[in-house]
N, C-alpha and C positions, 0 to 999 in steps of 0.2 A: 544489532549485528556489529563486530568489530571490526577496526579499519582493514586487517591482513586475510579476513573471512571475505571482506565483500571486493580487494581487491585480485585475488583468487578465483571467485566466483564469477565475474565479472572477463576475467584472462585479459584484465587489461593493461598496459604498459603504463607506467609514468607520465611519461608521453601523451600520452593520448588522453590519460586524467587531465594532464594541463592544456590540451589543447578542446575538450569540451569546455574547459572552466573560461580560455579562452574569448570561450562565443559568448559569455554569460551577457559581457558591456554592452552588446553591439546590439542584442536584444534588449534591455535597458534602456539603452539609448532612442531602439525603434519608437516603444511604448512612450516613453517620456515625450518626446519630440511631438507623439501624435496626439496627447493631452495638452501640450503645449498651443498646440495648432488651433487650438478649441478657445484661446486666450481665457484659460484659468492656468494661471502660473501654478497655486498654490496649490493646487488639488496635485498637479506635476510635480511637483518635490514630494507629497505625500503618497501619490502612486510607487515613484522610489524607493518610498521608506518602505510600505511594502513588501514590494517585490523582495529588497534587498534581506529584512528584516526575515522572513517566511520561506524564498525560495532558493536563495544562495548557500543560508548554513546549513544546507544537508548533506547528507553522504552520497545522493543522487546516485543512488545503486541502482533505480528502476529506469533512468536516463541511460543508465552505464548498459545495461540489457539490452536498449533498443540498439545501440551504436553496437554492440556485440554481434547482436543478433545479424542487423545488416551488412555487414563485415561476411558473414558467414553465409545469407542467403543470396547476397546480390554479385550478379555477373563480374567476372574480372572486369571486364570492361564499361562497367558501371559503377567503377570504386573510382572515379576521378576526384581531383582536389576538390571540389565545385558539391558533388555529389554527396560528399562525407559530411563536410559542412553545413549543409541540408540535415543530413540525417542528425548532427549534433543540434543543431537547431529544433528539431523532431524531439527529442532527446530533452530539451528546456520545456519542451509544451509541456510533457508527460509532467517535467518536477511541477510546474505551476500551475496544472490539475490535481495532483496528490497535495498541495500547500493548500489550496482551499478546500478540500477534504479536510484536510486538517486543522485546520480553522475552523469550521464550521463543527468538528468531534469534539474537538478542543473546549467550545462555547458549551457545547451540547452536554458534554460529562462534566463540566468544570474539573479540567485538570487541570495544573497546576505548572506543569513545567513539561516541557516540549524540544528536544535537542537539547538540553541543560540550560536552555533560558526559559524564561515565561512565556507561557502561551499567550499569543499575541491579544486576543480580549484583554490579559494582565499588563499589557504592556503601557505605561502611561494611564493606565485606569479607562483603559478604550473601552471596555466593556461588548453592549450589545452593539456598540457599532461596527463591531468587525464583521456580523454579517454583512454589510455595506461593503467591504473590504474584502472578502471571501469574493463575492459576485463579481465584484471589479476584476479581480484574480482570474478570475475564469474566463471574464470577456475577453481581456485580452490572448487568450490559448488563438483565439477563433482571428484578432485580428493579426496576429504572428502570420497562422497559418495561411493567410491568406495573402499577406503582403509578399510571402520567398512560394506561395505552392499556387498561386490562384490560375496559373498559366499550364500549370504541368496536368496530365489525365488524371495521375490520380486525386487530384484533389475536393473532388467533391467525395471522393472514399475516404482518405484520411479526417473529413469534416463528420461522415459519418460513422467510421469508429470514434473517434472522442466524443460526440453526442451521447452513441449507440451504451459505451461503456459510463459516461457520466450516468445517464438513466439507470442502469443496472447498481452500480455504486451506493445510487442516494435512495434506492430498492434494501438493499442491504442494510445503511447505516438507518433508516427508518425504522427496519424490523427490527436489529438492534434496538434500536431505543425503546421503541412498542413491546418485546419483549423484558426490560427490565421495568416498563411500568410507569416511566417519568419519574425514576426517584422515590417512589412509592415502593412501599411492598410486594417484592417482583412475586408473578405467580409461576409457582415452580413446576407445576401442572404444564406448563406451555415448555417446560427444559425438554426438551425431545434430543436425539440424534439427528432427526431429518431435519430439525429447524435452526439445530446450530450448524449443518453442512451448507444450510441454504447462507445461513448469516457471512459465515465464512467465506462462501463465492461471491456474497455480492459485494460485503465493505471489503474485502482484500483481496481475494483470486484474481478478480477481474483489471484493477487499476493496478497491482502491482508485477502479474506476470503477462494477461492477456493482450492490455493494451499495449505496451513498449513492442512484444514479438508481435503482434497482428499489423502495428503499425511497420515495424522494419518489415513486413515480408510485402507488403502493400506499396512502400516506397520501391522497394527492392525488383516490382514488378510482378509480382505472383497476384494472381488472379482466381487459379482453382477452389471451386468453393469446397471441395475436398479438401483440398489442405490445409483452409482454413478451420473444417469442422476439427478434425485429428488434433493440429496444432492446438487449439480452445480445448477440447476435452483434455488434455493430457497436460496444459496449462493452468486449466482450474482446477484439477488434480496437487500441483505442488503448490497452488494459491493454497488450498488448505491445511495441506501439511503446513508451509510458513507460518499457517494461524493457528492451528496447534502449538506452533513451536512458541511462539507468542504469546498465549496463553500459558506458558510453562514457564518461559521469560518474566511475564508478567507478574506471576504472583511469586514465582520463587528467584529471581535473579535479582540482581542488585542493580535500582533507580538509578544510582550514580553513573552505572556505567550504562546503561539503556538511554539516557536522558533525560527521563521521565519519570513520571510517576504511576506507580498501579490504581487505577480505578475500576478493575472485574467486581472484585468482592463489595467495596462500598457502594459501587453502583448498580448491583446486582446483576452483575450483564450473563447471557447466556454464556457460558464459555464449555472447554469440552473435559473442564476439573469439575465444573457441578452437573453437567449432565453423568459423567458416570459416579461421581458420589452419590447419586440420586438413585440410580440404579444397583447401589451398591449398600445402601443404607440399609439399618435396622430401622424400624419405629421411632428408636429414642433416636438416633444419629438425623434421622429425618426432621425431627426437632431443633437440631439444631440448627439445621439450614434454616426452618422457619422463622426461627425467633435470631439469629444473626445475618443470615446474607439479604446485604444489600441495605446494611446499615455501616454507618461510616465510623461507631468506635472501634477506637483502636482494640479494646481488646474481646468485639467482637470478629473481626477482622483476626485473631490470632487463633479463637477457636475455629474458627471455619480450616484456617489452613493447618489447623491441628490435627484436625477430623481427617481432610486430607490427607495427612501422614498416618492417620490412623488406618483407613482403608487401604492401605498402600498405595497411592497413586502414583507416587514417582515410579514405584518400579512397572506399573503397570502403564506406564506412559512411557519409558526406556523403551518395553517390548513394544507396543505399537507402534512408536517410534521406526524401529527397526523392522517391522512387520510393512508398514506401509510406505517405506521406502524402498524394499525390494517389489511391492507391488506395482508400483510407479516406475519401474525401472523396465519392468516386467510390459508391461504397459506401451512404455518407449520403444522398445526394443520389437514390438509386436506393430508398429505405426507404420503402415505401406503406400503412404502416400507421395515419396519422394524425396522430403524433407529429412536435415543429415537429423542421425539419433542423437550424436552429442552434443547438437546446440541445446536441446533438452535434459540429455545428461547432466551437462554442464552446469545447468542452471541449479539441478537439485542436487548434483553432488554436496555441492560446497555451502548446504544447507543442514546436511545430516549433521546432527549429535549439536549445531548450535547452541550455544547457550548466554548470549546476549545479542 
């Protein structure tokens, strides 16, 4: 996503980017200090590297959502200096759970490049130690939360949405992986619709739109498990769509400006280009999936996306595009639980027609 897209989507001032970025040290500092405490210096400077290395150079859009989000759900008189602070703090959890997500996909596909650096397994030749380093990542989400939340009601909820959605997450990227095979010969037999919609909600819907709002509306003081259900439904509604758009990103946008590198095709992953190419095939074009996807030459990787163009997929992914964006709006607009429509709005406008 590029920087004028996600500071748009996001409705958030300069300001207020520098004043999350702000809080980054002071959490740093917490973690470091409390490895320190443990009298291992060394492993304290390498927790650092870490963090610094993994959770600071992102675009921290899904940070940006929670603090949006709580802006909009919580009482006037619940936006004190004190309060905000907190929820930017909230807002760090979410990046440095999506970082060892990312770590651990990273290991798992061997990709190659991550933000426009190397994926940290690559970094120094870390290798499989980064699971070591992912895990580290994540414990500390739990000791943050607990050092600025462990006094306040909701904090045994906020410990159980991040569990709740960790679970769900490593459900998703599982099936992903189980799905393309271990790198083996994916079986295309298992490419369904229902099983890429599941994929979809669990590696992405959920860690990137459900958690940040469930958690802002939870600080923010909402309780209704109504609103929570509406809010989730119509949340892992544009979690999918973003992985649609992802998958479109993915194989036909340019690495350089994504960060990264495409690993759908050579990894054979379900994605939502081969389930309707699959659907859409002849016999011989069916063949070609067989004998190309999910092998890593290059210029099997170029018939696949050939094939692609051949069935018309872009334009058939334009319309759907466009189809399931007004259904999700339609969607929103229908939600009678209390909650404003444009915090939702908001979220998927500035999503349509993306293209990095």
């Amino acid at each position: 996503m590029s920087q004028s897209i996600t500071e748009i989507m996001l409705a958030l001032s300069k300001e207020e980017r520098r004043e999350m970025i702000a809080v980054w040290p002071d959490i740093v500092r917490d973690i470091v200090e409390m490895v320190k405490n443990l009298n291992i210096p060394d492993l304290a400077k390498w927790v650092e590297k870490v963090l610094q290395y993994n959770v600071s150079s992102g675009k921290q859009i899904r940070g940006f959502a929670l603090i949006y989000a709580y802006k909009m759900l919580a009482p006037k008189n619940q936006l004190t200096e004190d309060n905000i602070r907190l929820a930017r703090i909230l807002a760090w959890c979410v990046e440095m759970l999506l970082s060892f997500l990312q770590i651990m996909d990273d290991l798992m596909d061997q990709s190659l490049f991550r933000r426009g650096k190397p994926c940290w397994y690559r970094h120094n030749d870390i290798g499989e130690a980064a699971i070591t380093d992912g895990v580290l990542l994540e414990s500390t989400i739990y000791y943050i939360i607990k050092k600025y939340f462990s006094g306040r009601e909701c904090y045994v909820d906020l410990l159980e949405i991040f569990q709740d959605i960790t679970f769900k997450t490593s459900i998703g990227e599982s099936l992903d992986l189980y799905s393309s095979n271990f790198g083996k010969e994916p079986n295309l037999d298992l490419f369904t619709m229902d099983r890429y919609n599941v994929i979809a909600e669990g590696k992405t819907a959920y860690c990137t739109y459900v958690l940040p709002v469930t958690v802002a509306m939870r600080f923010a003081g909402i309780k209704d498990p109504e609103m929570f259900k509406q809010a989730t439904s119509i949340l892992l509604e544009i979690g999918r769509f973003f992985q649609i758009q992802d998958d479109y990103v993915s194989c036909f946008g340019d690495s350089a400006t994504r960060g990264k590198d495409d690993t759908d095709i050579p990894e054979g992953k379900c994605t939502w280009f081969v389930v309707k190419a699959l659907q859409l095939a002849t016999p011989e074009q069916r063949k070609i999936l067989e004998e190309c996807y999910g092998v890593s030459d290059p210029e099997k990787i170029k018939r696949v996306k050939q094939l692609f163009t051949d069935l018309n997929l872009l334009d058939l992914y334009t319309k759907f595009e466009e189809e399931m964006h007004n259904e999700i709006n339609i969607h929103i607009q229908q939600t009678s639980c209390g909650l404003p429509h444009n915090l939702f709005s908001n979220l998927l406008g500035q999503l349509y027609r993306r293209s990095s």
